[in-house]
Every structure is written in structure tokens, then in C-alpha cells.
TITI-652588 format. One record per residue (C-alpha): z, x, y; residue number from 1; residue in one letter. Coordinates in steps of 0.001 Angstrom, whole numbers, always signed. Layout:
+---------+---------+---------+-----+-----+
|      zz |      xx |      yy |   n | res |
+---------+---------+---------+-----+-----+
|       Z |       X |       Y | NUM |   A |
...
+---------+---------+---------+-----+-----+
END
This chain:
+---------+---------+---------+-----+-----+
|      zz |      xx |      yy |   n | res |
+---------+---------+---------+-----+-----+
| +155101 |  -33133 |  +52191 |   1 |   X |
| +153113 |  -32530 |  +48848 |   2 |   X |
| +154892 |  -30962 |  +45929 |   3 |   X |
| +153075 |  -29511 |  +43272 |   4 |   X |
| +153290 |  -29185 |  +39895 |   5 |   X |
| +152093 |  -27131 |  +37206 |   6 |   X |
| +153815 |  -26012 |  +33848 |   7 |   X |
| +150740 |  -24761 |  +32218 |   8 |   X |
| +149902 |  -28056 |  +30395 |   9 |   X |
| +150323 |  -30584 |  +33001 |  10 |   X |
| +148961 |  -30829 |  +36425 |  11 |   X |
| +150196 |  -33442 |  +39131 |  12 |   X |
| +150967 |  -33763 |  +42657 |  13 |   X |
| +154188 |  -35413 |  +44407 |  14 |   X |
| +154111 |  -37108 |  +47474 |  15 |   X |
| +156535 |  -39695 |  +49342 |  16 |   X |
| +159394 |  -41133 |  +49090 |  17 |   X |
| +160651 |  -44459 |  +47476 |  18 |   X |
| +159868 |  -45866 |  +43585 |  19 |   X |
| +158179 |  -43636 |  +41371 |  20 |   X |
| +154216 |  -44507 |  +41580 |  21 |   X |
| +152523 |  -43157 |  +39028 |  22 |   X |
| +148514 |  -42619 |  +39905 |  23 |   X |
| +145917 |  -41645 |  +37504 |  24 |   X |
| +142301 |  -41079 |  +39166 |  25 |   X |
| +139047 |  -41662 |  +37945 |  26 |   X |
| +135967 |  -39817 |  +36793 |  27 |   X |
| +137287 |  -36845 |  +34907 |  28 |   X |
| +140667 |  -37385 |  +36447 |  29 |   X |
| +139787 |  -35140 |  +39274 |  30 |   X |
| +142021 |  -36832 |  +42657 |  31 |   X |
| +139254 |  -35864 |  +45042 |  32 |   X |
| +138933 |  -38534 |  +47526 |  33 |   X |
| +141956 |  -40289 |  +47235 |  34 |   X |
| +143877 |  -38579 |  +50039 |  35 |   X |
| +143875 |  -41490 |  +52306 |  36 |   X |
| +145102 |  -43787 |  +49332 |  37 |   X |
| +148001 |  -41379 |  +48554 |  38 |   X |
| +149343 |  -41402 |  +52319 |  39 |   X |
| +148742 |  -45011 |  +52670 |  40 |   X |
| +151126 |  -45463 |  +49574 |  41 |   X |
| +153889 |  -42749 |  +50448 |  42 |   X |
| +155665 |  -44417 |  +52766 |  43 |   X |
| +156779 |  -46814 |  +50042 |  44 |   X |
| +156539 |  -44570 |  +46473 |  45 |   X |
| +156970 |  -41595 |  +45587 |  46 |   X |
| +153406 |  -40937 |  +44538 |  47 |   X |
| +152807 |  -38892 |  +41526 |  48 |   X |
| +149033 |  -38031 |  +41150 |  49 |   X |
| +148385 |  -36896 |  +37562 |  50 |   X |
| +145620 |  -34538 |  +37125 |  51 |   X |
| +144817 |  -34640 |  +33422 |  52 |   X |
| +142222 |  -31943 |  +32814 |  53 |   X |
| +143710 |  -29818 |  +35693 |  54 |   X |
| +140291 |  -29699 |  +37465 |  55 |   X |
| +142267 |  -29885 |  +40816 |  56 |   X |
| +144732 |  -27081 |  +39546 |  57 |   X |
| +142086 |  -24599 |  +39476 |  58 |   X |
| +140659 |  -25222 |  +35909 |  59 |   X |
| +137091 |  -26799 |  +36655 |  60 |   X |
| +134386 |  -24896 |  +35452 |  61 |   X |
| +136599 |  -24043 |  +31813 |  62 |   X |
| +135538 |  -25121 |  +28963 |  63 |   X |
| +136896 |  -28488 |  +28419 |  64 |   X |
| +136450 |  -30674 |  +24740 |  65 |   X |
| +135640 |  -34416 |  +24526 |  66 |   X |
| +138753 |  -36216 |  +25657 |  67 |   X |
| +141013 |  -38437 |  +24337 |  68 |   X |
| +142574 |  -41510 |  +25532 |  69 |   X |
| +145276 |  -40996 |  +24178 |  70 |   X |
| +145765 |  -37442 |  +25203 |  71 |   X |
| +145929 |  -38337 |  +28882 |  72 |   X |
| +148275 |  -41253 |  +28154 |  73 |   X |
| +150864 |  -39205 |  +26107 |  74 |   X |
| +150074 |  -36451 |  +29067 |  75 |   X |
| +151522 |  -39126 |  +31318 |  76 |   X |
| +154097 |  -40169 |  +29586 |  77 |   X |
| +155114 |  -35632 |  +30008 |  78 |   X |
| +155068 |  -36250 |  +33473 |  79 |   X |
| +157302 |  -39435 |  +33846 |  80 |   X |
| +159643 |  -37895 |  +31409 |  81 |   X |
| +159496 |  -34561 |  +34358 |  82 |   X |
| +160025 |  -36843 |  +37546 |  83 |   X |
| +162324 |  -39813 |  +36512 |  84 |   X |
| +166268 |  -40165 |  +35788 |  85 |   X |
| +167173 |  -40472 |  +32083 |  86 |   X |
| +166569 |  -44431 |  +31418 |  87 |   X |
| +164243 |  -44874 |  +34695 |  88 |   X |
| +161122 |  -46723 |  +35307 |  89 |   X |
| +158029 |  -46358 |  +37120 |  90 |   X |
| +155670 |  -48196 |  +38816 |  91 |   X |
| +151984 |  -46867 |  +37781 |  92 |   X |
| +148009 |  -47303 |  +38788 |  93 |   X |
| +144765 |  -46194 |  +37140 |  94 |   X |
| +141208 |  -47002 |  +38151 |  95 |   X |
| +138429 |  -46519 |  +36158 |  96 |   X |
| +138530 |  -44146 |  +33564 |  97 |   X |
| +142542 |  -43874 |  +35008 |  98 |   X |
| +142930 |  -47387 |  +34641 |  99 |   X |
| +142536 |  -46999 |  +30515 | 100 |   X |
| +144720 |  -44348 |  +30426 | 101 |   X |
| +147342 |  -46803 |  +31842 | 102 |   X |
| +146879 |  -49157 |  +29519 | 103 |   X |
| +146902 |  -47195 |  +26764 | 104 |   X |
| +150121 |  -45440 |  +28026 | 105 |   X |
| +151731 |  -49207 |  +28901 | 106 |   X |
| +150687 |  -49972 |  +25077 | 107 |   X |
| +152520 |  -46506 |  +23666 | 108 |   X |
| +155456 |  -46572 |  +26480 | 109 |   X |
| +156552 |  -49523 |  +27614 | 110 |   X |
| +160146 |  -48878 |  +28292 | 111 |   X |
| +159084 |  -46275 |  +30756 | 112 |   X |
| +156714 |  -48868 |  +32910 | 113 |   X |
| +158278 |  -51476 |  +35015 | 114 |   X |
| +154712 |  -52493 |  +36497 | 115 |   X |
| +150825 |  -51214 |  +35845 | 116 |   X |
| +147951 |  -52278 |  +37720 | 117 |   X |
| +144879 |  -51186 |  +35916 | 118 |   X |
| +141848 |  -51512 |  +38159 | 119 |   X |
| +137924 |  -51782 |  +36565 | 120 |   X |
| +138673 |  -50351 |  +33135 | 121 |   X |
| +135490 |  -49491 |  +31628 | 122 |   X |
| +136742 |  -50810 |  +28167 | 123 |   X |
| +133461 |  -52529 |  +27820 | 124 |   X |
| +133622 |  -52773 |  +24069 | 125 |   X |
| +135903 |  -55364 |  +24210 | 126 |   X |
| +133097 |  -58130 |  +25330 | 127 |   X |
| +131501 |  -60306 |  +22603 | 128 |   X |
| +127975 |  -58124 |  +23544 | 129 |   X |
| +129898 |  -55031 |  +23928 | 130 |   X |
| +128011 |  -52923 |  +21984 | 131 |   X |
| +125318 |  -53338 |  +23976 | 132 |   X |
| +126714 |  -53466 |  +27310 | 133 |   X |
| +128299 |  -50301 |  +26996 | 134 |   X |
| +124959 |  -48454 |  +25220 | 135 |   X |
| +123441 |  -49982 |  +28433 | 136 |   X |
| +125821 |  -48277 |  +30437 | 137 |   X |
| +125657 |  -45003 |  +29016 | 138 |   X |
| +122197 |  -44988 |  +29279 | 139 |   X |
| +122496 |  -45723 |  +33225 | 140 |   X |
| +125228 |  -43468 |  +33930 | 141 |   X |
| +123859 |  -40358 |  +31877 | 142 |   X |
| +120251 |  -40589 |  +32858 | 143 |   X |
| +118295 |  -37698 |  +34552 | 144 |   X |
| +119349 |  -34265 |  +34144 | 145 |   X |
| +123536 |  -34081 |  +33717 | 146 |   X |
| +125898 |  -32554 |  +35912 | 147 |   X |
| +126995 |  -28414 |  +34118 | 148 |   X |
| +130599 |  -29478 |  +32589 | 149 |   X |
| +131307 |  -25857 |  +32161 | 150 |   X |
| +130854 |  -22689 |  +34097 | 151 |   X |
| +130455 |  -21630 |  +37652 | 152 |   X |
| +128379 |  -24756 |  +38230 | 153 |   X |
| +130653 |  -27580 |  +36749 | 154 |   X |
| +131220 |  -30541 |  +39024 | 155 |   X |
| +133999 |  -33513 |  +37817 | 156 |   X |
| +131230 |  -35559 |  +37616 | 157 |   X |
| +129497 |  -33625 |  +34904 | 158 |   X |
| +133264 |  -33265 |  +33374 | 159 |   X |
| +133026 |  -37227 |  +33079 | 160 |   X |
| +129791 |  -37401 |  +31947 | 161 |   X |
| +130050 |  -34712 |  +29426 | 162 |   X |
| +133225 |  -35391 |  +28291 | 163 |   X |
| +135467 |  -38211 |  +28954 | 164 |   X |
| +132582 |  -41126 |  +29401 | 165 |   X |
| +131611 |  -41787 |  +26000 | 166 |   X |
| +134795 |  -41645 |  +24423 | 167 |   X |
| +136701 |  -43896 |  +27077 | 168 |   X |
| +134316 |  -46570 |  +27234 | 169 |   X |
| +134890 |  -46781 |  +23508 | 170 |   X |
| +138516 |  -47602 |  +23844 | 171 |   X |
| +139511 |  -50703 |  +22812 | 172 |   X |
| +143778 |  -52155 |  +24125 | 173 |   X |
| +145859 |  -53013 |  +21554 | 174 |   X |
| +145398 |  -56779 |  +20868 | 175 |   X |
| +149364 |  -57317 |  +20744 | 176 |   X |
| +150133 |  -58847 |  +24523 | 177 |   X |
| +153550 |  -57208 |  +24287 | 178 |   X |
| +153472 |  -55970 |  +27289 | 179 |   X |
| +151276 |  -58779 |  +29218 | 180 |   X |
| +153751 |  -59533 |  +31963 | 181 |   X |
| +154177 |  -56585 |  +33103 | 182 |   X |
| +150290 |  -56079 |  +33270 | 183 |   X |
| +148080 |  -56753 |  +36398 | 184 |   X |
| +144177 |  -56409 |  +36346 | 185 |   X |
| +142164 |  -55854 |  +38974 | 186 |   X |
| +138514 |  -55767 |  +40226 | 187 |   X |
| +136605 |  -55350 |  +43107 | 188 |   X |
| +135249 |  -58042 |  +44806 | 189 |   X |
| +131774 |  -56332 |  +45643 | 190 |   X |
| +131360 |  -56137 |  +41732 | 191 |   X |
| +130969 |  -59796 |  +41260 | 192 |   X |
| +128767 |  -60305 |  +38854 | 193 |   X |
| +128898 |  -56286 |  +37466 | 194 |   X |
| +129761 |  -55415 |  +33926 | 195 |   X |
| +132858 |  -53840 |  +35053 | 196 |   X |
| +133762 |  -56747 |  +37022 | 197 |   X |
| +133151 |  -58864 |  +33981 | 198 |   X |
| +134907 |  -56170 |  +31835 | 199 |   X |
| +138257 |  -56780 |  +33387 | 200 |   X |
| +138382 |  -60246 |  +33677 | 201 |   X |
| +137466 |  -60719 |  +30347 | 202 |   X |
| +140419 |  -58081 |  +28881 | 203 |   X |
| +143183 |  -59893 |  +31203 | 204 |   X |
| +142736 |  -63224 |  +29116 | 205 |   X |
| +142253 |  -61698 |  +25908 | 206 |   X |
| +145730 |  -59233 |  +26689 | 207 |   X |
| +146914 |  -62598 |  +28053 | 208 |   X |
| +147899 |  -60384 |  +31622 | 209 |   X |
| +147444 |  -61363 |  +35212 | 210 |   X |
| +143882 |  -60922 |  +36960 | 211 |   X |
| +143046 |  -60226 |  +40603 | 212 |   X |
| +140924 |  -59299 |  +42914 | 213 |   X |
| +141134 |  -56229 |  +45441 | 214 |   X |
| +138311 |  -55262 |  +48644 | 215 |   X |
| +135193 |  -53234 |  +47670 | 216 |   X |
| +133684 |  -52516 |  +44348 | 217 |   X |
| +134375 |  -49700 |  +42142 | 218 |   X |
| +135336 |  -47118 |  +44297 | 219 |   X |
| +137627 |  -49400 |  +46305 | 220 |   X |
| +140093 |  -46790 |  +46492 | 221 |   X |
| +137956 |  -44471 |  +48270 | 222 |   X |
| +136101 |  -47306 |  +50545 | 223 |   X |
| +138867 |  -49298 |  +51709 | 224 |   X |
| +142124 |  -47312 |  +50907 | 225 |   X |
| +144752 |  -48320 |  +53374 | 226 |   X |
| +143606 |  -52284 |  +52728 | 227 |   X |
| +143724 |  -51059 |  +48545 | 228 |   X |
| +147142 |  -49299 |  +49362 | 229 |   X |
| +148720 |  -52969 |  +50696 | 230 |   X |
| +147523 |  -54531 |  +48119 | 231 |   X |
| +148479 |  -52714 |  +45568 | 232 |   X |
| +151656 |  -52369 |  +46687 | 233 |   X |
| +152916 |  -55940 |  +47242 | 234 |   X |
| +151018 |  -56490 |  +43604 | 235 |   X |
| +153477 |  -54443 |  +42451 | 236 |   X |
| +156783 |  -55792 |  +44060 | 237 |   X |
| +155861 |  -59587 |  +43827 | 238 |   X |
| +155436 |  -58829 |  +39895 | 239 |   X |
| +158738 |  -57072 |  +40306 | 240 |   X |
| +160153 |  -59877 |  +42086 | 241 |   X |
| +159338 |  -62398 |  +40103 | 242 |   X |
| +161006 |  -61220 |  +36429 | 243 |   X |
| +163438 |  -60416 |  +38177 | 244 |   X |
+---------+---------+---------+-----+-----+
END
């Protein structure tokens, strides 16, 4: 059974039972898609799927300004303070534009992460040619005519593109590796050879954190979700395990 949750600022979803699993989607933060990740994961978390710009919670199509990392980190950091005991810790995921938000929250909140898996972070800036990677990647992702952001014709798409692209590709992780070991980074293995693939192999040395590979390419949470879900579960509790 799937709880929601809505308090007029934040938006998420509870699911499961088990461990407290934070998940923060892609794109504009819009969950669509990831059903059959969620009940793949349930049986062992309690998921918690954060919806940052409430586009799921009946807000797509308002107007919505250029985002923040750091607004849908401390956002996150709202909703672990709503779902876990006084002094608890949480398990959390974010792919794509998701997966900065994790980092950034793991970098602001630390004492209220016990493991993050951040999977394909565009944080493309952080590569020796990053300025140009990432002007090359704009230009690729926002060519042709752009989704509406606004209106009765917004998609989440044109929410990302519009709004949260640009200003999350320019995010750059604390250098500090304070939190390193309790950091796991993860790419697809059908983006061998991609930027993104690149990206996050290059940011787990630098952040001196643990790098690994999961099935499919960027959308591997949408292409091969029960495989994803067994991954990213035992990533999770062998990390535990083992500072333990």
C-alpha cells in the first residue's frame, strides 16, 4: 500500500516496509516510470519517493523558477526529518538529475544518511574539459523546439529542460571526501564510453568514493528495474555490512 504525502511544500510517496529508502527521480523529479523499481524495492525498504517540484502532486503545468540544487536537497532533508525516529538514518538513491541532489544532501546532512548510491550524476563540470562537455551537452539535450514548462501543455521533460538542466549540470560536490565511505557511484554499463558514464567515474576518484557498475544505460531504472532493484539493494547492505 502507497501512502501519500503532501503538506503544501513537500510532495512524496511511501511505500514498503523495512529501512527507510530514500528515492529521488530524475528529469524534473517527476517519478513517472519508476513503478516497477519502487515494488521491486518494497519488500526490503520502506521506499520514500520524493517529488521535488510536485509535478506528480498535481502541480505540472504551474509556473515553476530555475531550480536549485540545493533546494531539492534541503527539501529532502524536510522529508527524512517527516518519516524517521529522532536520531535515525536512511538509506537513499538518486539518478540523474536525483542522483546530485543526493550528493549534495549527503554533503549538507550526513548524520541523517547511513548509505547513498548516486547513479549517472550529470555533474559534468567536474571533468578537466568540463566546460565544454557540458556546453556540448546542453546543446544536444535542448536542441529543436523545447518541451512548454508551463501551462496546459507542460510535460516534465520541458520542466527539466527549462528549468532544472542548466543549473544542475553546473553543480559541482564539495571537494572535502568527508563523507566518501558512505558514498557509492554508479553507471550504466550500456554508457561505456558516454560522458555521463565518464562523468561518474571520474567524480568517485576525485570524492575518493566507491564506483560501480549497474545493467543498462541511463535510464537503467526504467529498462531493467527488478535487476537495478537487486542491485541496488545488496549495494546498500554490503556497504552497511562492512563499517559495521
Amino acid at each position: 500500500m502507497t501512502e501519500t504525502a503532501d503538506d503544501g511544500r513537500d510532495h512524496y510517496d511511501v511505500t514498503g516496509e523495512g529501512p527507510v529508502l530514500l528515492l529521488l527521480p530524475g528529469g524534473a523529479g517527476h517519478p513517472m516510470g519508476l513503478g516497477p523499481l519502487v515494488e521491486a524495492l518494497a519488500g526490503r525498504f520502506t521506499v520514500v519517493t520524493y517529488d521535488p517540484l510536485g509535478l506528480a502532486h498535481g502541480r505540472l503545468g504551474l509556473p515553476v523558477p530555475e531550480q536549485r540544487v540545493a533546494d531539492w536537497s534541503e527539501g529532502a532533508h524536510r522529508v527524512l526529518e517527516a518519516v524517521l525516529p529522532e536520531g535515525g538514518s536512511a538509506y537513499a538513491f538518486g539518478t540523474s538529475s536525483g542522483g546530485v541532489a543526493v550528493l549534495d544532501l549527503l554533503a549538507r546532512h550526513p548524520e541523517r544518511l547511513a548509505r547513498v548510491v548516486a547513479h549517472e550524476p550529470p555533474c559534468v563540470t567536474v571533468l578537466p574539459d568540463g566546460a565544454e562537455r557540458r556546453a556540448e551537452l546542453l546543446g544536444q539535450l535542448e536542441d529543436g523546439e523545447r518541451p512548454p514548462a508551463e501551462g496546459e501543455s507542460a510535460t516534465p521533460m520541458g520542466v527539466f529542460l527549462a528549468r532544472v538542466l542548466r543549473p544542475f549540470t553546473a553543480y559541482t560536490p564539495p571537494l572535502a571526501p568527508v563523507a566518501a565511505p558512505r558514498l557509492t557511484l554508479v553507471a550504466g554499463t550500456d554508457s561505456r564510453g558516454q560522458l555521463l558514464h565518464r562523468t561518474t567515474e571520474f567524480l568517485a576518484g576525485r570524492l575518493g568514493a566507491a564506483f560501480t557498475e549497474f545493467p543498462g544505460g541511463h535510464l537503467g531504472t526504467l529498462d531493467h528495474p527488478v535487476e537495478f532493484a537487486e542491485l541496488l539493494a545488496g549495494t546498500l547492505r554490503s556497504s552497511a555490512r562492512t563499517s559495521s
